[in-house]
N, C-alpha and C positions, 0 to 999 in steps of 0.2 A: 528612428527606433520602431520596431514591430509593435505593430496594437494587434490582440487580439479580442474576442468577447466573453463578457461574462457577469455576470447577475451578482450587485454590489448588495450584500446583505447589511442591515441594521447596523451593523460593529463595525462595520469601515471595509469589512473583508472582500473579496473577490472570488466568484466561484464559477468554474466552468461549465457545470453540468446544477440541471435545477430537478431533482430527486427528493419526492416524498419518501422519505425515509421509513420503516414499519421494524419497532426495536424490537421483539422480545425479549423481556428481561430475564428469561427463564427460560432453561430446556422445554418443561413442564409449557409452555405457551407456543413453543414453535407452528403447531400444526394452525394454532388460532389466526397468528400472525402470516403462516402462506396461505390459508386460504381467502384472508384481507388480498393478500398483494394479487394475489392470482383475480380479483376479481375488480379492480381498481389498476385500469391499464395506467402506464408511467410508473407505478410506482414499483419497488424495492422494496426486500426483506431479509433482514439478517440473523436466522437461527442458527443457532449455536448448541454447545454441549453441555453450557455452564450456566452457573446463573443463582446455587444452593451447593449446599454440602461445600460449603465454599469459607473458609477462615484466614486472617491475616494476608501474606502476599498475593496470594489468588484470590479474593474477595477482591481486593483492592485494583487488580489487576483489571479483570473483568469487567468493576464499575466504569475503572478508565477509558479502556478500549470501546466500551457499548458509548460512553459520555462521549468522548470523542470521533467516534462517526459520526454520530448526531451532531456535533459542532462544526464539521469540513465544512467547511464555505460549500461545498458540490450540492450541499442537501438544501433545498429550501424550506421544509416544514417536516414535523417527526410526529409517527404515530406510537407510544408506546405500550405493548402487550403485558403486565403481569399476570401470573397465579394469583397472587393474594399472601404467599405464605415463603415465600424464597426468602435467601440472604441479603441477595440485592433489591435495595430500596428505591422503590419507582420514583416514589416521592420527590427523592431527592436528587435522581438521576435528572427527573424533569429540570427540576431548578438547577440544573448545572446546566444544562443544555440551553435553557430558554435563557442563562446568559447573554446567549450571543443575540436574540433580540427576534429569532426566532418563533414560530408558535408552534407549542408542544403541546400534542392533547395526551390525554392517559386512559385506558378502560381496562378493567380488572377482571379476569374471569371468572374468580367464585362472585364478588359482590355482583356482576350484570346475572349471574343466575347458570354460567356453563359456556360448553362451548356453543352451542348453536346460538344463541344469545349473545354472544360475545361476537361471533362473526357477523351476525348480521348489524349489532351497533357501530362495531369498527366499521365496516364496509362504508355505514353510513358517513361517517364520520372523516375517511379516507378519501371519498369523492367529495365531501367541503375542503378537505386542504387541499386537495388537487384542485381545484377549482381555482382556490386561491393564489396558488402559487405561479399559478399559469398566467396571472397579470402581473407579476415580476417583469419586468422589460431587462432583454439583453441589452451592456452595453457595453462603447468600446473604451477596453483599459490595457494599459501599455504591461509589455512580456515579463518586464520589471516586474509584477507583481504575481508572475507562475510560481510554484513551489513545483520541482519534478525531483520524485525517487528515481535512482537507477539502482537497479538489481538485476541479476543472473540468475539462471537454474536450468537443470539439464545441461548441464556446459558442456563441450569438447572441447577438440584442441582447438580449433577456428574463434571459439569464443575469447583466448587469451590474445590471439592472432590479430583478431580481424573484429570483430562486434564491438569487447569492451571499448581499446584503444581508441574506436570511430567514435562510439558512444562519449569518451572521454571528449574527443574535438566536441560535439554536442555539450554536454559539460559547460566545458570553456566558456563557448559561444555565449550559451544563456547568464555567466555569473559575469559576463562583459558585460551584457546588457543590463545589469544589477538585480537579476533572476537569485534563486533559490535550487540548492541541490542539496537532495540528503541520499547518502548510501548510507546499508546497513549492512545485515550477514555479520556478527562479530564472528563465528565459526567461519566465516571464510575470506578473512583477514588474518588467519593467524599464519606464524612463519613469513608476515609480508608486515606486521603490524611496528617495526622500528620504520617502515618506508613510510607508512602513511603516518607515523606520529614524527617526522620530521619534516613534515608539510603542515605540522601545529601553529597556531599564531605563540606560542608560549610555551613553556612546562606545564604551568596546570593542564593546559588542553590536552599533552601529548601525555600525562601522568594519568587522566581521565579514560584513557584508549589505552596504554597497559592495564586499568586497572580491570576493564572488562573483560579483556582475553585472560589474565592471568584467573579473575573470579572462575571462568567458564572453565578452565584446564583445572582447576580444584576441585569442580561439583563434577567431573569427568572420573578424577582420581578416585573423587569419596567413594562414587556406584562403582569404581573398582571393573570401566568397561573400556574397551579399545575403540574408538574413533572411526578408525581405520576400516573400509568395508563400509560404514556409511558416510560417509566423508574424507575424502571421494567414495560419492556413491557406486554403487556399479555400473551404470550406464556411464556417469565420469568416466570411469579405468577402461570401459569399451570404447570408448570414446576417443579415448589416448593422453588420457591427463593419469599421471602415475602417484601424484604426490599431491598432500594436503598445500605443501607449498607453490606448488609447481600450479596449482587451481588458485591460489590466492592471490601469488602477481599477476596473474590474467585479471581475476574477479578485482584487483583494486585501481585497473585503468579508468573504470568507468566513471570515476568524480573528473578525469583532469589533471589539470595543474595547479588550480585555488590551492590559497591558505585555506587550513584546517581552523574553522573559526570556533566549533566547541563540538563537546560529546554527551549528546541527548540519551535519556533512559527508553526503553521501551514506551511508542507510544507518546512520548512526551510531547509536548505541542511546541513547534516551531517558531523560535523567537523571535527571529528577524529575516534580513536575507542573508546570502552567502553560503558556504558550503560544509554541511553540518554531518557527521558520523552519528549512529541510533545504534544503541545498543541493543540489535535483537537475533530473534535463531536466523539459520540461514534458510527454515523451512521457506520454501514458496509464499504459501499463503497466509500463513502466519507472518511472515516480513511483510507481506505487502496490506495485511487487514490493519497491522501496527503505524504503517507509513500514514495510511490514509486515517488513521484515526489519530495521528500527529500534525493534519491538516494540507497531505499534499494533495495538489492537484491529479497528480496524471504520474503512471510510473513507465519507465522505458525500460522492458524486458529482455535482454539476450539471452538467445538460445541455442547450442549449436545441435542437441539430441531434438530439439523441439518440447515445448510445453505450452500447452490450448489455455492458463488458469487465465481468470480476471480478478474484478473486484466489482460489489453492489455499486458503489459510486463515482470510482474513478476510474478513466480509461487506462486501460496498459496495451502499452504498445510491444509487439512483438520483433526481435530483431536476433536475425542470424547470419551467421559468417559459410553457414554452413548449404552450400547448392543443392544437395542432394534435399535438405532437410527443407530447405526452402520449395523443392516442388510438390514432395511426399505430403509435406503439410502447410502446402499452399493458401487450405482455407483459414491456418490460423497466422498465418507469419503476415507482417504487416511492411516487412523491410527487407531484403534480401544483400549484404552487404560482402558477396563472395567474389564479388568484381574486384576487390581488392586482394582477396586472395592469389588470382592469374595476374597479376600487374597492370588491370585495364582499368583501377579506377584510387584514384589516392585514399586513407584515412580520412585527410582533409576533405574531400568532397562526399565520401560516405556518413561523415560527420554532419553537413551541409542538408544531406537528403535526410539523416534524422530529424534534425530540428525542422524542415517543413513538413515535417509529418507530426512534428510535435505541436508546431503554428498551428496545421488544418486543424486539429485535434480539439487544440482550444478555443478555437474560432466554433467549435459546434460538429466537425464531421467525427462520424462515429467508426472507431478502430473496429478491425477484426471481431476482438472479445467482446466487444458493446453486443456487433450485430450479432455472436451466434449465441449471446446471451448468459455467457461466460461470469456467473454470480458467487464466486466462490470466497468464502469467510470463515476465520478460526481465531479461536484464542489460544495462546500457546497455555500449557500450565505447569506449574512451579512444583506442588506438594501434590500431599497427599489428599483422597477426597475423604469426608469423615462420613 
C-alpha cells in the first residue's frame, strides 16, 4: 500500500498540509485578519463577505463553512478575528473548532481597542501558534486515510473526453486502496443524475440525489430565471459543450466506478471512507471552500478552458485534456492529459500519472496553485441580506 505524510492531529485525524489558519468572523474584520497573515509568514487568511446581516439558513451556513476550515485536518492551529458586534458568535465558533483538540486563540477588535491594536496583538499571538505548530512532526500514514474532491470548471469538450474519465481511473484507484472521494456541483449532475443514483448503495442514497436536483430546479423555477447561458456557461458553449446534459455526463466520470455510499449537505463533514456525492453549487470556489470545509484533503481540478483558483488550505491540482490550454497556461496546469486525446497514451495510465501527482502532493510537494499562491475562498449565499 502507498504511505504518504502527514501531521496526526489530537482527534485521530490526518492532515497533509500544517496551516495556521486566521478566521475572520466578519466582513467588518477582514482587513485585521490580512494584515495578521501578510505579517506572519506560513500562515493563511480567509475573508470573506459574511459574517452579519445574516439570519436562519445563511447564519447557519457560514458558521459551518468558517467551523469547518478550521476543523480540516490541513490546519494545525486557528487564529480567530471578530468585530465584537456581528451575528456570528466567536465564542462559539472557537468551541466548535477546539473540538478537534486543536488550539484556538480569539482577539476582538472593538474590546483590544481598534484596528491598529488589534493587528499588532494578533500578530503577536500568530507567531506563538506558528511557533507551535512547527513542532508538529510529519508522519508516515497509509493513502487509506486521503479524503480527495474531484471537481471540474471551465470544461470543454476534452474535459468529457479525456480529463474526467482519467480523473475517474484516479478515483478508482484511490477507493481500492480504502481512500475517500467526494464529488459535488449538484448543477452539473443534472440530466446525468438517474446515472449516478443507480450507482447508490440503496434507495435512500439514490432518493437523497433526486432530492437535491429536484430542490435546485424549484428555487430555479420560483426566481422564474433560465439556466441556460450560465450553465453551460459561455466559455462551456465556446468550448463545444452544447447542453447542460451533454456537460454533465463528462463532469460525472470523475468519481469512477464505486458505490454511491451516501449524499452529504453542503459542507457537511465526511463520515467515513468511500465515495460520497455533496450537495453543492457548481461555483468553483464556492464548491471547493465547501469540500475543504467538509474535511478533504486535496482537490483534483479538470479544466479544458483552463482555471488558475485554489484554496487557503488545501492543494488543488490542476488537470486538462486540453494541449492548447496546457501550453497557454502552463504556469497553472499541473497535468497535461491530451496524450490521450491523439491515441499516445491510455485513460488508464493518465489516470496513473494523476494519482502520482496526487501521492507527491501528499507526501508535502506543493501544486501549481500552492506555489503561485492561488488563495481563493467564498461562501455561497442562500437569502436575502437584512
Amino acid at each position: 500500500m502507498n504511505m504518504i505524510k502527514g501531521y496526526r492531529r489530537a482527534n485521530g485525524k490526518m492532515g497533509i498540509r500544517n496551516h495556521l489558519l486566521i478566521i475572520p468572523t466578519v466582513v467588518c474584520a477582514n482587513h485585521v485578519a490580512n494584515r495578521i497573515q501578510q505579517s506572519v509568514p506560513d500562515s493563511v487568511a480567509i475573508p470573506h463577505q459574511h459574517g452579519c446581516s445574516q439570519i436562519g439558513e445563511d447564519k447557519e451556513r457560514t458558521f459551518n463553512i468558517l467551523a469547518g476550515t478550521g476543523k480540516n485536518p490541513n490546519v494545525g492551529a486557528v487564529l480567530l478575528v471578530s468585530l465584537g458586534c456581528e451575528v456570528i458568535n466567536a465564542r462559539e465558533l472557537q468551541e466548535e473548532i477546539r473540538k478537534t483538540g486543536k488550539q484556538v486563540e480569539w482577539i476582538d477588535i472593538q474590546d483590544t481597542g481598534g484596528t491598529v491594536k488589534a493587528i499588532q496583538q494578533g500578530i503577536e499571538i500568530a507567531k506563538q501558534l506558528s511557533a507551535e505548530i512547527q513542532k508538529i512532526p510529519q508522519v508516515d500514514v497509509p493513502l487509506s486515510e486521503l479524503i480527495l474532491g474531484v471537481k471540474c470548471g471551465g470544461s470543454d469538450a476534452t474535459s468529457g473526453l479525456c480529463s474526467n474519465p482519467a480523473l475517474g481511473k484516479t478515483s478508482d484507484a484511490l477507493l481500492s486502496q480504502g481512500g475517500t472521494i467526494v464529488m459535488g456541483e449538484t448543477t452539473e449532475i443534472i440530466g446525468a443524475e438517474h446515472i449516478v443514483a443507480q450507482s447508490a448503495i440503496n434507495e435512500e442514497v439514490a432518493n437523497k440525489l433526486y432530492a437535491c436536483v429536484d430542490q435546485f430546479e424549484k428555487e430555479v423555477e420560483r426566481i422564474g430565471a433560465d439556466m441556460r447561458g450560465g450553465n453551460p456557461s459561455p466559455g462551456n458553449i465556446e468550448g463545444g459543450l452544447s447542453t447542460i446534459e451533454e456537460k454533465s455526463l463528462g463532469c460525472i466520470s470523475k468519481a469512477g466506478s464505486a458505490p454511491l455510499k451516501d449524499v452529504l449537505s453542503f459542507a457537511e463533514e465526511i463520515p467515513g471512507n468511500g465515495y460520497y456525492f455533496m450537495d453543492s453549487p457548481g461555483n468553483d470556489i464556492e464548491c471547493v471552500s465547501g469540500m475543504a470545509a467538509a474535511g478533504v484533503h486535496m482537490v483534483c481540478f479538470t479544466t479544458g478552458r483552463g482555471t488558475p483558483t485554489g484554496n487557503p488550505i488545501i492543494p488543488v491540482i490542476k488537470i486538462t485534456g486540453n494541449e492548447h490550454t496546457a501550453v497557454k497556461m502552463n504556469d497553472n496546469i499541473d497535468i497535461d492529459t491530451s496524450a490521450v486525446m491523439k491515441g499516445k497514451e491510455t485513460i488508464e495510465e493518465a489516470g496513473d500519472r494523476i494519482l502520482e501527482t496526487v501521492i507527491k502532493a501528499a507526501q508535502g510537494e506543493l501544486v501549481k496553485a500552492e506555489i503561485l499562491g492561488h488563495q481563493e475562498f467564498s461562501i455561497s449565499r442562500i437569502s436575502i441580506s437584512l
